[in-house]
PDB file of N, CA, C and O in Angstrom:
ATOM      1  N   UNK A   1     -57.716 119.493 231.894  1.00  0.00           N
ATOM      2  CA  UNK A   1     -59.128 119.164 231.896  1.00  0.00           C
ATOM      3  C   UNK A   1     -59.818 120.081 232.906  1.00  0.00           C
ATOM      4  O   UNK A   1     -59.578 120.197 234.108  1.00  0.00           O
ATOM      5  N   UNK A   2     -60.891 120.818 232.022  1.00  0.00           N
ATOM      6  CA  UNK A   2     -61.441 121.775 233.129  1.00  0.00           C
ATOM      7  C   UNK A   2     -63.221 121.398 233.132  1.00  0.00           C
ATOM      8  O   UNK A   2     -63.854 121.512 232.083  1.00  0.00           O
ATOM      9  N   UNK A   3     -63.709 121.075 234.062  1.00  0.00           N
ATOM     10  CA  UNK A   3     -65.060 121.263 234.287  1.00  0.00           C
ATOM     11  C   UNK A   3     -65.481 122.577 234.380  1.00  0.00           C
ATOM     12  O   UNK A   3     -64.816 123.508 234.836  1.00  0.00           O
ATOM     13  N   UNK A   4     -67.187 122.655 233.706  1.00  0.00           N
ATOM     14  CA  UNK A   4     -67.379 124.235 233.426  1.00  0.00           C
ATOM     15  C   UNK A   4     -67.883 124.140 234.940  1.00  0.00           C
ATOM     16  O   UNK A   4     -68.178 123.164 235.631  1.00  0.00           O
ATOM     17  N   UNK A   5     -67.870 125.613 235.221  1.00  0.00           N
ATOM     18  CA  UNK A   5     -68.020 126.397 236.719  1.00  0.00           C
ATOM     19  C   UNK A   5     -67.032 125.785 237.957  1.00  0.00           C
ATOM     20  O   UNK A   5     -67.212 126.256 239.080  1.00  0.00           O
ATOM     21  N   UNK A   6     -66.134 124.887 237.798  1.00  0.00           N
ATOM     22  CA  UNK A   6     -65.416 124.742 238.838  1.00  0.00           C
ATOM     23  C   UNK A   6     -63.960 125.144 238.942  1.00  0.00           C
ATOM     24  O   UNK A   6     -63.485 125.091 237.808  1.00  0.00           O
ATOM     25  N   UNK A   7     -63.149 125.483 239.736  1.00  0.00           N
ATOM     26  CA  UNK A   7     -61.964 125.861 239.532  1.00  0.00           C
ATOM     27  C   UNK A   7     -61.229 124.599 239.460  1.00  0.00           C
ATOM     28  O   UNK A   7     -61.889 123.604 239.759  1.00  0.00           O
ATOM     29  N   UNK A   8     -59.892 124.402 239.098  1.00  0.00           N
ATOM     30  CA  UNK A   8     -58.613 122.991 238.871  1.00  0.00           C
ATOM     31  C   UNK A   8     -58.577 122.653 240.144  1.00  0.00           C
ATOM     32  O   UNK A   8     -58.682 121.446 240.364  1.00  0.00           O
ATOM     33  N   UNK A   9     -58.455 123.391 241.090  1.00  0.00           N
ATOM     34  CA  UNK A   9     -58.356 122.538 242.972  1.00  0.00           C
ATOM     35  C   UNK A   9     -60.034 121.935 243.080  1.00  0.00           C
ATOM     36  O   UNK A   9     -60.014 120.847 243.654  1.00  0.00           O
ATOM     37  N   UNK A  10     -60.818 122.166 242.861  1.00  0.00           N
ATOM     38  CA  UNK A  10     -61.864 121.547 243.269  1.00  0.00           C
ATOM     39  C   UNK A  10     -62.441 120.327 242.302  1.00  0.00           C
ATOM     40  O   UNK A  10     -63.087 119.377 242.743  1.00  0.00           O
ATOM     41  N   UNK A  11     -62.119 120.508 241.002  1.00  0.00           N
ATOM     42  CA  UNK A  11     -62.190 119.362 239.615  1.00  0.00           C
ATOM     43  C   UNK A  11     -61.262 118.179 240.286  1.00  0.00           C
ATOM     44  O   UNK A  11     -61.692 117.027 240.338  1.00  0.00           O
ATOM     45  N   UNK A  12     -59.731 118.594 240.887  1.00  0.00           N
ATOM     46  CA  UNK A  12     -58.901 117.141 241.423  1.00  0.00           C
ATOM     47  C   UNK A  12     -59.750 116.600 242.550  1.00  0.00           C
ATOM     48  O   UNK A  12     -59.816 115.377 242.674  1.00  0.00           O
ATOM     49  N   UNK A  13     -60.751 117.799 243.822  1.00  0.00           N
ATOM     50  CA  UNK A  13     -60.954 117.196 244.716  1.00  0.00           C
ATOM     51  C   UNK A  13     -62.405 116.828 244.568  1.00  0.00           C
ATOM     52  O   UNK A  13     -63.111 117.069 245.548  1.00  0.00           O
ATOM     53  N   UNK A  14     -62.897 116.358 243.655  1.00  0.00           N
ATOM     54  CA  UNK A  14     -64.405 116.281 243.106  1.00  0.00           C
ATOM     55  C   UNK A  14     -63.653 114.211 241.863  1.00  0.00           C
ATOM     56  O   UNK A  14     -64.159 113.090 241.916  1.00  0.00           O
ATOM     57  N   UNK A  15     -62.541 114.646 241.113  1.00  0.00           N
ATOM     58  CA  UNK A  15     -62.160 113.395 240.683  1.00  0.00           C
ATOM     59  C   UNK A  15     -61.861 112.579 242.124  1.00  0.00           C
ATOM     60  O   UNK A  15     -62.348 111.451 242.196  1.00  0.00           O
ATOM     61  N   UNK A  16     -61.319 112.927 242.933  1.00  0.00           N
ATOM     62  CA  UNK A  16     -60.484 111.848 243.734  1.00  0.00           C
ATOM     63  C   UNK A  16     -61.463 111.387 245.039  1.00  0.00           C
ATOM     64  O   UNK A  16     -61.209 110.698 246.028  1.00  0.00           O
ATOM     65  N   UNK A  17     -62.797 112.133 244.560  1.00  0.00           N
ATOM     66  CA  UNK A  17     -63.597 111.684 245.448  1.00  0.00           C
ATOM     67  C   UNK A  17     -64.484 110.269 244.787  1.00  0.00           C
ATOM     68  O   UNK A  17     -65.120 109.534 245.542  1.00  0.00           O
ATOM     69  N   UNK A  18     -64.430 110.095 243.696  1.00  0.00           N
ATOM     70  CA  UNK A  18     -64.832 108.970 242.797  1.00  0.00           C
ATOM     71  C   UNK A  18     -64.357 108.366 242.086  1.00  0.00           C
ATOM     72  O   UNK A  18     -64.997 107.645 241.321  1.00  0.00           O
ATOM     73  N   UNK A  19     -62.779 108.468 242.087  1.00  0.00           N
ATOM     74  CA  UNK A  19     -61.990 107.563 240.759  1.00  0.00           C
ATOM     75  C   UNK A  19     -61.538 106.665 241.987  1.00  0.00           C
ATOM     76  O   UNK A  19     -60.779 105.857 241.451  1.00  0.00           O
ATOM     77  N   UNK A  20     -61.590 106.327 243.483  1.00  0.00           N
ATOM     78  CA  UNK A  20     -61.251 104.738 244.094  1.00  0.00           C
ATOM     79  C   UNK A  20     -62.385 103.816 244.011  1.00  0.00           C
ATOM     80  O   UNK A  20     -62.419 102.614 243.748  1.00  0.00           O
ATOM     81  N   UNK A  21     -63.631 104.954 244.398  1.00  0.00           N
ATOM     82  CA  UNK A  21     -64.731 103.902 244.258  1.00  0.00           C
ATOM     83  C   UNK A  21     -65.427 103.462 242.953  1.00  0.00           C
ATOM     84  O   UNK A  21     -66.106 102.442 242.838  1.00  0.00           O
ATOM     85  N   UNK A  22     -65.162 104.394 241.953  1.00  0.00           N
ATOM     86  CA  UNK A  22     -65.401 103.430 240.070  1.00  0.00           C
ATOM     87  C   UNK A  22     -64.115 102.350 240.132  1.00  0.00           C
ATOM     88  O   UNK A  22     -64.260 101.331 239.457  1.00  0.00           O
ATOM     89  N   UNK A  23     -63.022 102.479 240.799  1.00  0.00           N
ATOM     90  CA  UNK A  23     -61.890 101.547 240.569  1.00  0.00           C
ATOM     91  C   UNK A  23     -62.704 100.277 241.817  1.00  0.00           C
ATOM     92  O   UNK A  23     -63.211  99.187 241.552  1.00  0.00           O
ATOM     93  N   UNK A  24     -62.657 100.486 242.226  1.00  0.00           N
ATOM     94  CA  UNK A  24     -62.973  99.281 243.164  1.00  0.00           C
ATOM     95  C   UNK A  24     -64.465  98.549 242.845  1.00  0.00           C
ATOM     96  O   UNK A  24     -64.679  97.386 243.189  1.00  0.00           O
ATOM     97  N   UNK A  25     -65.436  99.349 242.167  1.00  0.00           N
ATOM     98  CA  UNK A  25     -66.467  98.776 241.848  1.00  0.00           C
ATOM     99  C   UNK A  25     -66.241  98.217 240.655  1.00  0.00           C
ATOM    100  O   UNK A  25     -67.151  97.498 240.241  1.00  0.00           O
ATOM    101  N   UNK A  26     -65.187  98.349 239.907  1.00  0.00           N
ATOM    102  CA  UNK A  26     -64.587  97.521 238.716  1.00  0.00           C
ATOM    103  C   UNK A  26     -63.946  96.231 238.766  1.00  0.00           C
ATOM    104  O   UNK A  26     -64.006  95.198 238.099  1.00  0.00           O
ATOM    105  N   UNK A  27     -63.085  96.777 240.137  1.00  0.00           N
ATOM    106  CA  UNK A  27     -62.597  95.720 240.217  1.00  0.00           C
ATOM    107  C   UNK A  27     -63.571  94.465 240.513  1.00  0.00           C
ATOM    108  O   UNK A  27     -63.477  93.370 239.958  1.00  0.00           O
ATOM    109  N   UNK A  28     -64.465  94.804 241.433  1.00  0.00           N
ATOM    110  CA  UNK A  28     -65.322  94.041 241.682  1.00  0.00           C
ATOM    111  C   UNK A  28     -66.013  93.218 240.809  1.00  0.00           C
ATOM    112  O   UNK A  28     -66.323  92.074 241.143  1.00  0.00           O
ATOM    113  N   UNK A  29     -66.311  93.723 239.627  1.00  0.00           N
ATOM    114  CA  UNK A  29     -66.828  93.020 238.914  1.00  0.00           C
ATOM    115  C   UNK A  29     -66.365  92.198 237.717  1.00  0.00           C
ATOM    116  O   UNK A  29     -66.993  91.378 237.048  1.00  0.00           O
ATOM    117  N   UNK A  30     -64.968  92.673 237.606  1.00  0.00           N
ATOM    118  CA  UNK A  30     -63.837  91.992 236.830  1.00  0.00           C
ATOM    119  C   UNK A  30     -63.818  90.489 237.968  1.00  0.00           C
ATOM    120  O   UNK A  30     -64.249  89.397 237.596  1.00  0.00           O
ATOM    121  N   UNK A  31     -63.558  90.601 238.589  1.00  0.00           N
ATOM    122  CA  UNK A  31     -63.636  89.359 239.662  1.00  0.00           C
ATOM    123  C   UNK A  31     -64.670  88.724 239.537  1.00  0.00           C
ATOM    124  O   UNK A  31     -64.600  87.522 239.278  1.00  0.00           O
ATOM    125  N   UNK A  32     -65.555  89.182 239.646  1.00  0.00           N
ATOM    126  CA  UNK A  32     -67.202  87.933 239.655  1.00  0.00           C
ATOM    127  C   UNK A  32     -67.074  88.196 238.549  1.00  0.00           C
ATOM    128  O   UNK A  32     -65.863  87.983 238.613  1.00  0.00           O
ATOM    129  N   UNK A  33     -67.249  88.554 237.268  1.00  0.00           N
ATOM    130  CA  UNK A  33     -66.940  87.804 235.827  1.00  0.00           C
ATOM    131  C   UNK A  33     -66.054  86.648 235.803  1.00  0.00           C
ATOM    132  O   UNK A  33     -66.231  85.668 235.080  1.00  0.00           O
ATOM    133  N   UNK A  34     -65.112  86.799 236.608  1.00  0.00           N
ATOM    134  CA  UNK A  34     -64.111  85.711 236.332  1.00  0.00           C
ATOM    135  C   UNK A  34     -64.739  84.571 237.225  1.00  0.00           C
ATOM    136  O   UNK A  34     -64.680  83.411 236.816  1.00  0.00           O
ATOM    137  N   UNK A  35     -65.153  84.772 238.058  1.00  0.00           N
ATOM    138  CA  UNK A  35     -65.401  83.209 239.092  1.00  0.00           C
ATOM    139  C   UNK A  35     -66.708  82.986 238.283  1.00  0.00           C
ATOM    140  O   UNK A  35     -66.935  81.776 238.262  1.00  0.00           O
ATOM    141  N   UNK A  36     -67.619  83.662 237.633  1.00  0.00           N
ATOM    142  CA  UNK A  36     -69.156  83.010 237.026  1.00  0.00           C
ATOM    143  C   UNK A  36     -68.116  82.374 235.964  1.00  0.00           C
ATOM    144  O   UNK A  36     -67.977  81.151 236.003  1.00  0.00           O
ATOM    145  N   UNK A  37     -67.481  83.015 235.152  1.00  0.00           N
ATOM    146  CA  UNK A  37     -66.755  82.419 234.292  1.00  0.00           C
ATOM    147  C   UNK A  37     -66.433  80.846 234.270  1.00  0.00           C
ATOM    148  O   UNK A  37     -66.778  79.955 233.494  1.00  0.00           O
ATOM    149  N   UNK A  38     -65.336  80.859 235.864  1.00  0.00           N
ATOM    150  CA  UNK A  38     -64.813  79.829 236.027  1.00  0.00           C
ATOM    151  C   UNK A  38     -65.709  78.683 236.150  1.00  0.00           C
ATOM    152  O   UNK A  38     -65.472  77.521 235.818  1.00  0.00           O
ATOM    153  N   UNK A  39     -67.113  79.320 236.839  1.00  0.00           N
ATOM    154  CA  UNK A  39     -68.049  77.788 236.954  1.00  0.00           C
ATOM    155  C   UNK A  39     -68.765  77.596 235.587  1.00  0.00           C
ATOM    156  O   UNK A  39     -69.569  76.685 235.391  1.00  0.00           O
ATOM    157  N   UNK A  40     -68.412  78.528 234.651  1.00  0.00           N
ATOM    158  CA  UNK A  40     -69.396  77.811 233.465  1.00  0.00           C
ATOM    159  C   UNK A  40     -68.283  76.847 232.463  1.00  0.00           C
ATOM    160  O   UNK A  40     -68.714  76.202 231.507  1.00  0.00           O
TER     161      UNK A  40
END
């Protein structure tokens, strides 16, 4: 997977600067789905 104008070392250090925080803001909301869930 290549992004246009960037080289492969800077595409991993450009992903790994945003694939914990989309994971954790997911997680986040997989969780409060589940507890609104649980009170309805």
């Amino acid at each position: 997977m290549v992004m246009r104008g960037h080289r492969e070392k800077s595409m991993i250090h450009e992903l790994n600067r945003y694939i914990p925080t989309a994971a954790a803001f997911g997680g986040l909301c997989i969780g409060a789905l589940s507890v609104l869930a649980d009170f309805l």
